[in-house]
DRENTIDREN-321132 format. One record per residue (C-alpha): residue number from 1; residue in one letter; x, y, z. Coordinates in nm, 4 decimals, decimal comma. Layout:
<r><seq>NUM</seq><type>a</type><east>X</east><north>Y</north><up>Z</up></r>
...
//
This chain:
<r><seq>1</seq><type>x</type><east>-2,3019</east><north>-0,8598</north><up>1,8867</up></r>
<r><seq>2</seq><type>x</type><east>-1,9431</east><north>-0,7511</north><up>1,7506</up></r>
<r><seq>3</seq><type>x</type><east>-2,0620</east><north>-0,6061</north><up>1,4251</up></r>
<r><seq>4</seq><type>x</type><east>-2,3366</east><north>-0,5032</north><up>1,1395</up></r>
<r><seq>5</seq><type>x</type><east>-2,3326</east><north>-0,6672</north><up>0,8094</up></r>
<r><seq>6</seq><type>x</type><east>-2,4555</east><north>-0,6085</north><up>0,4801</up></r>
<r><seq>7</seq><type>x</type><east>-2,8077</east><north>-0,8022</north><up>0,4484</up></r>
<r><seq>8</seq><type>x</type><east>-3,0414</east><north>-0,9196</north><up>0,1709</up></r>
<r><seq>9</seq><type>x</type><east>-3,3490</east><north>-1,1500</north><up>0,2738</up></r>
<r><seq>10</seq><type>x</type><east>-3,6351</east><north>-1,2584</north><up>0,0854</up></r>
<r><seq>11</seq><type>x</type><east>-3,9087</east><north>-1,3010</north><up>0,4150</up></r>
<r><seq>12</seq><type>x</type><east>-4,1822</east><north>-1,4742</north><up>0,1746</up></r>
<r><seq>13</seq><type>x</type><east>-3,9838</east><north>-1,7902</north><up>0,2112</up></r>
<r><seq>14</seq><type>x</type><east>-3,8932</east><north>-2,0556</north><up>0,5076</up></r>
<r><seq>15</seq><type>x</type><east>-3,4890</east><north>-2,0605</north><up>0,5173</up></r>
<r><seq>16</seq><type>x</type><east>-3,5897</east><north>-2,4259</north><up>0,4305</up></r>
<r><seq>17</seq><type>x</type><east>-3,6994</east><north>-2,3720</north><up>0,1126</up></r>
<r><seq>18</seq><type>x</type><east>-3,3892</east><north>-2,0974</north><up>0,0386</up></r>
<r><seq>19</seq><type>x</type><east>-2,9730</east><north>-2,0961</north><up>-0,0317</up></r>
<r><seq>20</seq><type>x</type><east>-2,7841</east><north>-1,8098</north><up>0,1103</up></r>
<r><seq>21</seq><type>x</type><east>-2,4822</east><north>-1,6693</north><up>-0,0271</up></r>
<r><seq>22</seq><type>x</type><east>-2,2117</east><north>-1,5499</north><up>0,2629</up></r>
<r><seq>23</seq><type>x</type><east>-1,9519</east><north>-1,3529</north><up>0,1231</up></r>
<r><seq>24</seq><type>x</type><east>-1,6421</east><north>-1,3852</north><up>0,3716</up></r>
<r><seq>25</seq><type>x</type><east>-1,4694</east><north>-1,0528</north><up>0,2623</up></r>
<r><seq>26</seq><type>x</type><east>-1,1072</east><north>-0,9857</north><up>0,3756</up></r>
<r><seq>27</seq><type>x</type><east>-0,9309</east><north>-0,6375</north><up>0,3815</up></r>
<r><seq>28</seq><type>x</type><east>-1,0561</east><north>-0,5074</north><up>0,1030</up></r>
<r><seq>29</seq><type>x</type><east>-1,4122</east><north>-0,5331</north><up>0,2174</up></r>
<r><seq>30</seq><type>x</type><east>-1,4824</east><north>-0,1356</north><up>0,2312</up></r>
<r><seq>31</seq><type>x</type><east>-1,8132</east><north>0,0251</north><up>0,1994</up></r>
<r><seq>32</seq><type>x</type><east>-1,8422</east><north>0,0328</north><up>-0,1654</up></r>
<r><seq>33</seq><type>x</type><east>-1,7329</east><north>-0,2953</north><up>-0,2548</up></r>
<r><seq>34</seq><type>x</type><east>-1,9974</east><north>-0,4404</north><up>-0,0263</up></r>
<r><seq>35</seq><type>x</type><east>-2,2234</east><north>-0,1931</north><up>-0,2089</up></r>
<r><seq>36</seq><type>x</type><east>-2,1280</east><north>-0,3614</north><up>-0,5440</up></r>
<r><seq>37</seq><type>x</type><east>-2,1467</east><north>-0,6969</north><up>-0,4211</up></r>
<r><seq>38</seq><type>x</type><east>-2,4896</east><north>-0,6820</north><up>-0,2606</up></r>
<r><seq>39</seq><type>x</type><east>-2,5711</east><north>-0,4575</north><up>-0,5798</up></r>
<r><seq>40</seq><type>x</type><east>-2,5007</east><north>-0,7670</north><up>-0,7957</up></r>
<r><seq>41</seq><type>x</type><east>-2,5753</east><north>-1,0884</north><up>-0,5840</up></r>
<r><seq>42</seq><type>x</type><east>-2,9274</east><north>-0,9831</north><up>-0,4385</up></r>
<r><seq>43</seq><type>x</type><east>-3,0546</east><north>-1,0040</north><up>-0,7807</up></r>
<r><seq>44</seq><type>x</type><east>-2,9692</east><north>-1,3799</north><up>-0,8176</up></r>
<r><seq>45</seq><type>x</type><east>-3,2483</east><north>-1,5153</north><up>-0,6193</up></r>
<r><seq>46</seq><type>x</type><east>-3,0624</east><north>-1,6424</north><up>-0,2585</up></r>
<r><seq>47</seq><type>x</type><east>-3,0337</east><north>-1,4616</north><up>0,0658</up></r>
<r><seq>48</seq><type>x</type><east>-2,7086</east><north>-1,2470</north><up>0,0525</up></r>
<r><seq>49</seq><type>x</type><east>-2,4774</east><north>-1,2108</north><up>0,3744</up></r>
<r><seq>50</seq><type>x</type><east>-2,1874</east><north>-0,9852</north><up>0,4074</up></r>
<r><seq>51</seq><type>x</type><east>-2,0983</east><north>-1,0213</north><up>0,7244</up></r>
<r><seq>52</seq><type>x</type><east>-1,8066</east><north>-0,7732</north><up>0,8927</up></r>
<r><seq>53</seq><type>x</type><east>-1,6540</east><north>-1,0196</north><up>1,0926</up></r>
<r><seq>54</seq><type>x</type><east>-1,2618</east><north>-0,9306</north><up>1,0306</up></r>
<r><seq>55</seq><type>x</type><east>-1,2373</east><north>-0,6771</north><up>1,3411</up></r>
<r><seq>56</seq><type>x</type><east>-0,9430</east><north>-0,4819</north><up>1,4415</up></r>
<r><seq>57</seq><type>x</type><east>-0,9203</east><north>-0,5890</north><up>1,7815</up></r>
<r><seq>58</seq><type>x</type><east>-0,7800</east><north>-0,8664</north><up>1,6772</up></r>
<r><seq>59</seq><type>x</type><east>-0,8170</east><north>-1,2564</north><up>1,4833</up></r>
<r><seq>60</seq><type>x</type><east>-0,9982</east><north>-1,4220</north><up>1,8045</up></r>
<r><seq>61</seq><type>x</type><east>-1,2600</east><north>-1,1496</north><up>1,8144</up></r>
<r><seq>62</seq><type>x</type><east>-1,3239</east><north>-1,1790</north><up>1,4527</up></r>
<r><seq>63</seq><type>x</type><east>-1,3434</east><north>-1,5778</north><up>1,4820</up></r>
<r><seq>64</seq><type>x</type><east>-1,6245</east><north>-1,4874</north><up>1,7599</up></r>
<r><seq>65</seq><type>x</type><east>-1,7848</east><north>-1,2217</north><up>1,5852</up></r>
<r><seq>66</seq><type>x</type><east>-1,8128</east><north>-1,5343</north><up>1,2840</up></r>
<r><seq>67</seq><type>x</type><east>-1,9753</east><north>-1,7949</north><up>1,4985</up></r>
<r><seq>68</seq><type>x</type><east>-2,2313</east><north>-1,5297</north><up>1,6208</up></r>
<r><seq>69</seq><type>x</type><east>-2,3004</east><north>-1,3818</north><up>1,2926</up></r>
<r><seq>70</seq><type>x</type><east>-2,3672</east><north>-1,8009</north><up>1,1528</up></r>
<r><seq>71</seq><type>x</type><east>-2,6266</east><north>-1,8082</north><up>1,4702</up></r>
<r><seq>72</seq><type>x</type><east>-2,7605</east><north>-1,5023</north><up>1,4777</up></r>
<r><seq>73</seq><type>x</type><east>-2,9210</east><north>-1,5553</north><up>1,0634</up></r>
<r><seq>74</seq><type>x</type><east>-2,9727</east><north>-1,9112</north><up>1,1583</up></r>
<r><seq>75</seq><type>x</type><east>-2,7248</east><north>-2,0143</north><up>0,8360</up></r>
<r><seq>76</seq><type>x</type><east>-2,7654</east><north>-2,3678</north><up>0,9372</up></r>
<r><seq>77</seq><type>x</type><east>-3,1418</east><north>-2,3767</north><up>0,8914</up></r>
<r><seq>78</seq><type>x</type><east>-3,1434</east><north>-2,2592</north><up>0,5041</up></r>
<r><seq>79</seq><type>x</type><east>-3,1736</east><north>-2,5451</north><up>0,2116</up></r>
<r><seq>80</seq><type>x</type><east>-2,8281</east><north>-2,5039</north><up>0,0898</up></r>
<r><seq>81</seq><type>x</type><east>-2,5300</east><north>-2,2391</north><up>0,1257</up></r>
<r><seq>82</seq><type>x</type><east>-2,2628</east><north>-2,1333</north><up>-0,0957</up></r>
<r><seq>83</seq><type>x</type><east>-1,9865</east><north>-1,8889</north><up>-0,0088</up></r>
<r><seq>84</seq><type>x</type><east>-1,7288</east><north>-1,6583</north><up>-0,1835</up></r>
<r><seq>85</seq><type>x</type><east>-1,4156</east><north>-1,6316</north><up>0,0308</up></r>
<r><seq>86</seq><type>x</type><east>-1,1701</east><north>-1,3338</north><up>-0,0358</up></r>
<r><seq>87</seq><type>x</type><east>-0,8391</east><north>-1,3949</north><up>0,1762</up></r>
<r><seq>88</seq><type>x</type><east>-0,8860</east><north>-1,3118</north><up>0,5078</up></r>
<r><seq>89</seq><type>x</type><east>-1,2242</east><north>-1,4029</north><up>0,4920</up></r>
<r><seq>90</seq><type>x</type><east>-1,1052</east><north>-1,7666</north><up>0,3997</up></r>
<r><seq>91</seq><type>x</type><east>-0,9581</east><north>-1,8003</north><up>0,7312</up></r>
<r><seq>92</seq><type>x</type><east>-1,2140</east><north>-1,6721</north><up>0,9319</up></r>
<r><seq>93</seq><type>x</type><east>-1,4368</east><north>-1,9909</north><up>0,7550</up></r>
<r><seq>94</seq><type>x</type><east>-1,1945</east><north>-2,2136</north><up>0,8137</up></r>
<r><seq>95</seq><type>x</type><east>-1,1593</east><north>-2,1666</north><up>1,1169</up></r>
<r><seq>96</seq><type>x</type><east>-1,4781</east><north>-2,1623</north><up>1,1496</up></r>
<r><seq>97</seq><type>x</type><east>-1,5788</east><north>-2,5048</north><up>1,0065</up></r>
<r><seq>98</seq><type>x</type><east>-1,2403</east><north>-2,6766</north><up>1,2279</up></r>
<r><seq>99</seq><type>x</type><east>-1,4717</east><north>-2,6589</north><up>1,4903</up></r>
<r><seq>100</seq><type>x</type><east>-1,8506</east><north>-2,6077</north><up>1,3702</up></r>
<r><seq>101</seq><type>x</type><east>-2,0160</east><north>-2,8453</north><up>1,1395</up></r>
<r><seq>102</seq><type>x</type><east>-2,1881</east><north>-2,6831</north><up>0,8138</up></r>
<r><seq>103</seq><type>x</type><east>-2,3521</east><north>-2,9660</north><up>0,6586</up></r>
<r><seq>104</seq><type>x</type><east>-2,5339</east><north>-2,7403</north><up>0,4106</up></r>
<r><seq>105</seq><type>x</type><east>-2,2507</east><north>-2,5745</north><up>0,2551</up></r>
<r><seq>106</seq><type>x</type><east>-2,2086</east><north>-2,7170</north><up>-0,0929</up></r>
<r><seq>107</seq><type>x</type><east>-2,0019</east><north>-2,4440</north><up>-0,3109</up></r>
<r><seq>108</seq><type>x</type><east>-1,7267</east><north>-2,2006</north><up>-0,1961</up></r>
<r><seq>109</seq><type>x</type><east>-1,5543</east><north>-2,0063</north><up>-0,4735</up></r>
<r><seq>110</seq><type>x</type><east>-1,1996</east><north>-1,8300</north><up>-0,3500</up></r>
<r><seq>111</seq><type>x</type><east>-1,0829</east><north>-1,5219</north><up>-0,4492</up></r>
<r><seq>112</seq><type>x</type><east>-0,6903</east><north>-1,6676</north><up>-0,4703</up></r>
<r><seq>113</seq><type>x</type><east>-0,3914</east><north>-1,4049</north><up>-0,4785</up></r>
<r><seq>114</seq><type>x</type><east>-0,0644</east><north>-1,5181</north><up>-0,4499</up></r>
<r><seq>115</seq><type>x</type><east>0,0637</east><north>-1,1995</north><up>-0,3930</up></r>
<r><seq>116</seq><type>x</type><east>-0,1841</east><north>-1,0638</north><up>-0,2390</up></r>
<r><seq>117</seq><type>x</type><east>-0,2137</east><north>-1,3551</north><up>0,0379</up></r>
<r><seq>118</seq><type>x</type><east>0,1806</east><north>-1,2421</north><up>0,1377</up></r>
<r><seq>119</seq><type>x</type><east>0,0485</east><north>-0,8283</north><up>0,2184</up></r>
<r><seq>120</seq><type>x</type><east>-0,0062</east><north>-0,9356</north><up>0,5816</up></r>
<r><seq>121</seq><type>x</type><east>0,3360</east><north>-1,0154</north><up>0,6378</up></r>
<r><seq>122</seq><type>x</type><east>0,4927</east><north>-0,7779</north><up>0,3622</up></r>
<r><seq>123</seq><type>x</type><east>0,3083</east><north>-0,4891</north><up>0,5165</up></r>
<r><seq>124</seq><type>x</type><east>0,4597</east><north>-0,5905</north><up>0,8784</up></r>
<r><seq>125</seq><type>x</type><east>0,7850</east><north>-0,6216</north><up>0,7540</up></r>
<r><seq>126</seq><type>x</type><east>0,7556</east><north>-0,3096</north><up>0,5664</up></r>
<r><seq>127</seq><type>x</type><east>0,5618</east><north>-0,0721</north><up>0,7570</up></r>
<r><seq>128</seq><type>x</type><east>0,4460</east><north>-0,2032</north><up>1,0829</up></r>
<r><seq>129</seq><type>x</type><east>0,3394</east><north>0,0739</north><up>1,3107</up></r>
<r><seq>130</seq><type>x</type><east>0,1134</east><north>0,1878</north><up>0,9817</up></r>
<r><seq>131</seq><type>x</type><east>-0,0261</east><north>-0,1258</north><up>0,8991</up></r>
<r><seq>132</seq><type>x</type><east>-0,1574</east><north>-0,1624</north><up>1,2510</up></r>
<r><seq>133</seq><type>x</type><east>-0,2824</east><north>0,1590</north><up>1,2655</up></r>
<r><seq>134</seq><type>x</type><east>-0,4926</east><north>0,1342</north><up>0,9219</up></r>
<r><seq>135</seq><type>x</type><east>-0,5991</east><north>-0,2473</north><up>1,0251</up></r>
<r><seq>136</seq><type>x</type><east>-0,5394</east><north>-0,3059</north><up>1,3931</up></r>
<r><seq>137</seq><type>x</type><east>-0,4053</east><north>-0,5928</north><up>1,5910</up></r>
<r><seq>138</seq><type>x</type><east>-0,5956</east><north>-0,8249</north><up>1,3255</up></r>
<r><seq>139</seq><type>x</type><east>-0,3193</east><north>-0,7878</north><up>1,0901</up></r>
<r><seq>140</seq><type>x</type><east>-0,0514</east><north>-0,8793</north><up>1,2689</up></r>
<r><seq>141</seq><type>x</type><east>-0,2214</east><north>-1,1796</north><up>1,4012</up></r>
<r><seq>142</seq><type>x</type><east>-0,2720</east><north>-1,2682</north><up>1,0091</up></r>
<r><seq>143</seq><type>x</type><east>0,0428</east><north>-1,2441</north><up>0,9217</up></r>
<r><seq>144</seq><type>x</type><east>0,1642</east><north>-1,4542</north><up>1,1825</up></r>
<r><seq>145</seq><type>x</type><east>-0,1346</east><north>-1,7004</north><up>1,2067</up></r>
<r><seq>146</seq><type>x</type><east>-0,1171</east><north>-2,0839</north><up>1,0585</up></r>
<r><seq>147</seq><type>x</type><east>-0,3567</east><north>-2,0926</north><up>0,7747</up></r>
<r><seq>148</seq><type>x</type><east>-0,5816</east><north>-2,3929</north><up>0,8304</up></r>
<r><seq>149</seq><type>x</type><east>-0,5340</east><north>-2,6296</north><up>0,5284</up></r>
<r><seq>150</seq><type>x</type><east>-0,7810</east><north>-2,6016</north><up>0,1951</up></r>
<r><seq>151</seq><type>x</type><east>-1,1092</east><north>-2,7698</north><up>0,2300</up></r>
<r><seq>152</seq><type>x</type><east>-1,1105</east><north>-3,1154</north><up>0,1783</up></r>
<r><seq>153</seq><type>x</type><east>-1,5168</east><north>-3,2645</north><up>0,1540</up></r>
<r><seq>154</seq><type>x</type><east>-1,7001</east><north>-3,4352</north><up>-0,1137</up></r>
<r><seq>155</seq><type>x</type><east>-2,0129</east><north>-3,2202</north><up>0,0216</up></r>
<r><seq>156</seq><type>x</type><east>-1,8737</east><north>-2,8956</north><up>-0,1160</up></r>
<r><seq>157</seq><type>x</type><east>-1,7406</east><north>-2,7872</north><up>-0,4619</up></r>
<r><seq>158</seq><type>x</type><east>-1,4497</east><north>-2,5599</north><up>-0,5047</up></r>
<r><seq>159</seq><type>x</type><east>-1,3603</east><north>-2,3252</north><up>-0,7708</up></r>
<r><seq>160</seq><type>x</type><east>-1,0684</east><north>-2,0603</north><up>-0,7547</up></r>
<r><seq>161</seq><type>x</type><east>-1,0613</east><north>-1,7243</north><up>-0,9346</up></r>
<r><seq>162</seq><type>x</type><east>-0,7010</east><north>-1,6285</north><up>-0,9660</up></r>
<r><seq>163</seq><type>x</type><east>-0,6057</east><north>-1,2560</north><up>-0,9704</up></r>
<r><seq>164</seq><type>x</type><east>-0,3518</east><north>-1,2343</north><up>-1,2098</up></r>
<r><seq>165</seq><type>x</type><east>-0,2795</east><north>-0,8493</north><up>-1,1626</up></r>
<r><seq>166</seq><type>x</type><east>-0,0653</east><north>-0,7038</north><up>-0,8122</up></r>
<r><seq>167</seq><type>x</type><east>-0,2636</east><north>-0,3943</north><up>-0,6777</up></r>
<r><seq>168</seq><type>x</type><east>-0,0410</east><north>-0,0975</north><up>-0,5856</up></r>
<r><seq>169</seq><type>x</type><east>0,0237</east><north>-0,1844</north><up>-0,2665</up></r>
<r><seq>170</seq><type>x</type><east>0,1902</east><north>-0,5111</north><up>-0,3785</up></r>
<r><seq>171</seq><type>x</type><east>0,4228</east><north>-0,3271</north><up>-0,6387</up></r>
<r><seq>172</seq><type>x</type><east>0,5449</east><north>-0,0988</north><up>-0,3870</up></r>
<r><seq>173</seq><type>x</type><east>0,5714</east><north>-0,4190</north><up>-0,1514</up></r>
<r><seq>174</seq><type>x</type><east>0,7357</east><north>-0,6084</north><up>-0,4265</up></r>
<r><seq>175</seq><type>x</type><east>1,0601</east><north>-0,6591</north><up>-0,3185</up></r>
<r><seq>176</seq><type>x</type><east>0,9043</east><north>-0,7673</north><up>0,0643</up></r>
<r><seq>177</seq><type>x</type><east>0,6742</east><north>-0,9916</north><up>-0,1045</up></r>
<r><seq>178</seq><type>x</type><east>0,9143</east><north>-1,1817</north><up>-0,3601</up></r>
<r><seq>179</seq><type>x</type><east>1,1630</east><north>-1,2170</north><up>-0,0314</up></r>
<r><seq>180</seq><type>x</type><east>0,9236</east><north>-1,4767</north><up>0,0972</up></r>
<r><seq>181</seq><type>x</type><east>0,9883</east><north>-1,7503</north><up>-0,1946</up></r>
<r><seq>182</seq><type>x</type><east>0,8855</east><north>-1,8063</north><up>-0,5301</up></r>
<r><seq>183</seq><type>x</type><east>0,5071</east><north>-1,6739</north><up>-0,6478</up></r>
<r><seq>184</seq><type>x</type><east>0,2567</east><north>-2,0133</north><up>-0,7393</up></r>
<r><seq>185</seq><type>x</type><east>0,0240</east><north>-1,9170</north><up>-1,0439</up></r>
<r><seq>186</seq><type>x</type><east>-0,0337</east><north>-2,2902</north><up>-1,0709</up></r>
<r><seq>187</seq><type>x</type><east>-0,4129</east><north>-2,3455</north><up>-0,9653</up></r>
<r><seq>188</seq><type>x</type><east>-0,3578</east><north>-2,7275</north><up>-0,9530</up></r>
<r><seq>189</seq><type>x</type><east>-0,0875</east><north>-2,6437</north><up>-0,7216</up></r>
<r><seq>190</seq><type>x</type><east>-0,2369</east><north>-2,4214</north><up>-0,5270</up></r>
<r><seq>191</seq><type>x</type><east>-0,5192</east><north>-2,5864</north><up>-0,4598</up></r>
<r><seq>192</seq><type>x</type><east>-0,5358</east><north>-2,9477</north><up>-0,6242</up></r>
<r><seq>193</seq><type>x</type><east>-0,8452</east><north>-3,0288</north><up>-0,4355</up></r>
<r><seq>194</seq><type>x</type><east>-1,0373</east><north>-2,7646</north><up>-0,6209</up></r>
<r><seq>195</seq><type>x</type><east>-1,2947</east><north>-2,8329</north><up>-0,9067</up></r>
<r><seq>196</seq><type>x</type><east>-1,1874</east><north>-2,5771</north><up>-1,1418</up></r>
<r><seq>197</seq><type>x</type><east>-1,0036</east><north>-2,2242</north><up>-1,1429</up></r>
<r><seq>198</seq><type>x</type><east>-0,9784</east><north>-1,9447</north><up>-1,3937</up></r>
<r><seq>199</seq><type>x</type><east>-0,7064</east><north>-1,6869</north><up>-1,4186</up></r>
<r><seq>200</seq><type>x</type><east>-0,8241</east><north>-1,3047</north><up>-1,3950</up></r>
<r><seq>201</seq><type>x</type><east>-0,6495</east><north>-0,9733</north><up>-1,4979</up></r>
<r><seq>202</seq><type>x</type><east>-0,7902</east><north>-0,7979</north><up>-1,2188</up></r>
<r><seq>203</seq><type>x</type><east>-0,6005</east><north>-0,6622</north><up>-0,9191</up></r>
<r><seq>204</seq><type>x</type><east>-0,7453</east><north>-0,7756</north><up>-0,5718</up></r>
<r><seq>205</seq><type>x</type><east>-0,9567</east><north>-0,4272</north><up>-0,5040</up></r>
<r><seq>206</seq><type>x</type><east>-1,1088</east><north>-0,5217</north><up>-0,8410</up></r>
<r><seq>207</seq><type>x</type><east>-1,2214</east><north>-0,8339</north><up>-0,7606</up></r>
<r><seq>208</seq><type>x</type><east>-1,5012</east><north>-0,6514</north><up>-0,5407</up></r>
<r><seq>209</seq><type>x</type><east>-1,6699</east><north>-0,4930</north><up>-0,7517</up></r>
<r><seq>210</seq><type>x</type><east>-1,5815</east><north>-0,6244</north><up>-1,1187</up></r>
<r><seq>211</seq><type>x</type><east>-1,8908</east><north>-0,8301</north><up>-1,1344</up></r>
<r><seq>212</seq><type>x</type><east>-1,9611</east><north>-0,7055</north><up>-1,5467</up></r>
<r><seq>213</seq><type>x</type><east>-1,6181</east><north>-0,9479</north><up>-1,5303</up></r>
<r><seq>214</seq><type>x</type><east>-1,6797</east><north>-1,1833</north><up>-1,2322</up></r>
<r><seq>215</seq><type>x</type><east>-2,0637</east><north>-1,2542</north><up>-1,2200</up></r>
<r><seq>216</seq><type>x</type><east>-2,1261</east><north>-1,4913</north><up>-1,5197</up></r>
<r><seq>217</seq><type>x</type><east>-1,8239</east><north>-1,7019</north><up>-1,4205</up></r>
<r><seq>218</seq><type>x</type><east>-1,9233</east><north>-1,7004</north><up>-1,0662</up></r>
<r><seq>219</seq><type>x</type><east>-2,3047</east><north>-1,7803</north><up>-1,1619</up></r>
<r><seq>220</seq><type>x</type><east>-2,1960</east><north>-2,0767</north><up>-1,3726</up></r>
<r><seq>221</seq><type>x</type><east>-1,9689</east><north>-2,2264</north><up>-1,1422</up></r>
<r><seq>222</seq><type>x</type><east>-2,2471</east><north>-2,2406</north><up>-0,9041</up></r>
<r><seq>223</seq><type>x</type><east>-2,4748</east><north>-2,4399</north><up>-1,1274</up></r>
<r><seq>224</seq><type>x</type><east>-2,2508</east><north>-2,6339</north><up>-1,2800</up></r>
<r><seq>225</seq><type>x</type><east>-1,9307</east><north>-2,7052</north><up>-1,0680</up></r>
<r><seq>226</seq><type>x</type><east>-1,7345</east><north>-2,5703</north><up>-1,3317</up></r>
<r><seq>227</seq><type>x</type><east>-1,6493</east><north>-2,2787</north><up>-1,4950</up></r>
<r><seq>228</seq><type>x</type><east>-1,7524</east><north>-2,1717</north><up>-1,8823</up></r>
<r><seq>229</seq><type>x</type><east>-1,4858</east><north>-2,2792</north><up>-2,1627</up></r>
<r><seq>230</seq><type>x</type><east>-1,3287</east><north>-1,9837</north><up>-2,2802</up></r>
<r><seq>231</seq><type>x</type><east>-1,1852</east><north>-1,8568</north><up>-1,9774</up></r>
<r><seq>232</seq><type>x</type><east>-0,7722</east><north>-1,9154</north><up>-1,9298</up></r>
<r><seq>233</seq><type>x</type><east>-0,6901</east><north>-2,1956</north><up>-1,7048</up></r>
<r><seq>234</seq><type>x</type><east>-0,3358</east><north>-2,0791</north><up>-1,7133</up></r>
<r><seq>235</seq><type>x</type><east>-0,1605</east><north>-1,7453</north><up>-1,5930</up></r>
<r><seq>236</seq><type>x</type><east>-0,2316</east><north>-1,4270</north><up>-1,7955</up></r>
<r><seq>237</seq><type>x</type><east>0,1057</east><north>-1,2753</north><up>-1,7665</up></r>
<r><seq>238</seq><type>x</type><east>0,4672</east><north>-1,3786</north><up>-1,6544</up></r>
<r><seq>239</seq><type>x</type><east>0,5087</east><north>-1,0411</north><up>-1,5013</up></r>
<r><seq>240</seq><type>x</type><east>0,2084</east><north>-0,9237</north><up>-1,2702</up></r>
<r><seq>241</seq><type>x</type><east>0,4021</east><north>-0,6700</north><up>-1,0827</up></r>
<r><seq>242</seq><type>x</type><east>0,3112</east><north>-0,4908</north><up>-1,4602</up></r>
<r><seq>243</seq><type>x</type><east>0,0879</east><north>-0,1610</north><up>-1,3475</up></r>
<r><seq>244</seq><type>x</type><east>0,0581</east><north>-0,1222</north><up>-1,7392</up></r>
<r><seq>245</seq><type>x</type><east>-0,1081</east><north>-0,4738</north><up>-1,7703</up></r>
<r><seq>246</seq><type>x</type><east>-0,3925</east><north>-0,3909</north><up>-1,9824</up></r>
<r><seq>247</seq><type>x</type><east>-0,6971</east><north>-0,4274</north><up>-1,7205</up></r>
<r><seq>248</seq><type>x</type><east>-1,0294</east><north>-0,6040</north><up>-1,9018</up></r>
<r><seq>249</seq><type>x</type><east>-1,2825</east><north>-0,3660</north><up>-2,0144</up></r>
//
């Protein structure tokens, strides 16, 4: 066993009869914004599983400590299972699924960043010895890993929630981050496979725990494949290194 995780259950139920959530958090993934997640989800009648699989040894240890954690709660035996994948997180089920069949799995919504996904390499070129010290060896090996390629399966539904706002660790990386190439806002670009996206003025840290913002979308897309009219299909801003971006209330 590598690690806890952050657990909801109902026991009155088989896991045949049930759907589990697994939310595959990435770096952001502290204390309180597993707090606010299980806060939210365990009140939306599935098993919740946070599991804290991104170790600082390093990426192979985390990709481990994921194929325990899926036998250990027996993921394979529930009904159905959906998933919401922040970045890091994404990998880790990736990798997971290149070499582990899920046949359950039928939604996964991703928490997409495209500045965000380039801190891993910003923060090595930036500030190396730090980053590895906050993070451990797990960064590096992110920032120098091959992403496996997006899901491609007509068994499982894909919806992308865009953050449209750089945290402050991304303005202060800016110049590192816009070194690596021009920044994609495009959702059909970034994922053309996907069933639907919506762009968010939230900054990465927010998207833990902004479920006021997050949770109806979320809910809907599960039900539905979609997500509700009304919410912007194209970028919120030209400019989201903007701290003064006005944040959604």
């Amino acid at each position: 066993m590598f690690a806890d995780h952050w657990v909801y259950q109902d026991t009155d139920r088989a896991l045949s009869e049930k759907t589990a959530l697994i939310i595959m958090n990435g770096f952001g993934g502290n204390k309180s914004a597993c707090k606010a997640q299980l806060a939210f989800w365990k009140e939306q009648g599935m098993d919740v599983f946070i599991p804290e699989v991104l170790l600082r040894p390093s990426l192979a240890s985390s990709s481990v400590a994921m194929e325990e954690f899926v036998e250990e709660y027996r993921i394979a035996e529930y009904a159905e299972v959906r998933s919401i994948c922040y970045i890091a997180g994404a990998f880790l089920l990736h990798t997971y699924l290149e070499s582990h069949a899920l046949p359950n799995l039928t939604y996964v919504i991703y928490d997409r960043s495209p500045i965000q996904e380039r801190a891993p390499q910003a923060v090595m070129a930036a500030i190396p010895i730090l980053g590895t010290w906050m993070k451990g060896k797990v960064l590096k090996d992110l920032s120098e890993a091959v992403w496996p390629p997006p899901l491609v399966s007509p068994a499982i539904v894909k919806g992308l929630s865009i953050e449209n706002r750089a945290t402050g660790l991304m303005r202060w990386l800016r110049d590192e981050a816009e070194a690596m190439g021009p920044i994609e806002f495009d959702w059909k670009k970034i994922d053309g496979q996907a069933s639907d996206a919506f762009h968010v003025a939230l900054d990465h840290d927010m998207m833990y725990t902004r479920w006021d913002i997050l949770g109806e979308p979320f809910l809907y897309f599960f039900a539905h494949g979609v997500f509700p009219e009304g919410l912007s299909r194209v970028p919120l801003t030209d400019y989201p290194f903007d701290k003064n971006q006005p944040i959604p209330e």
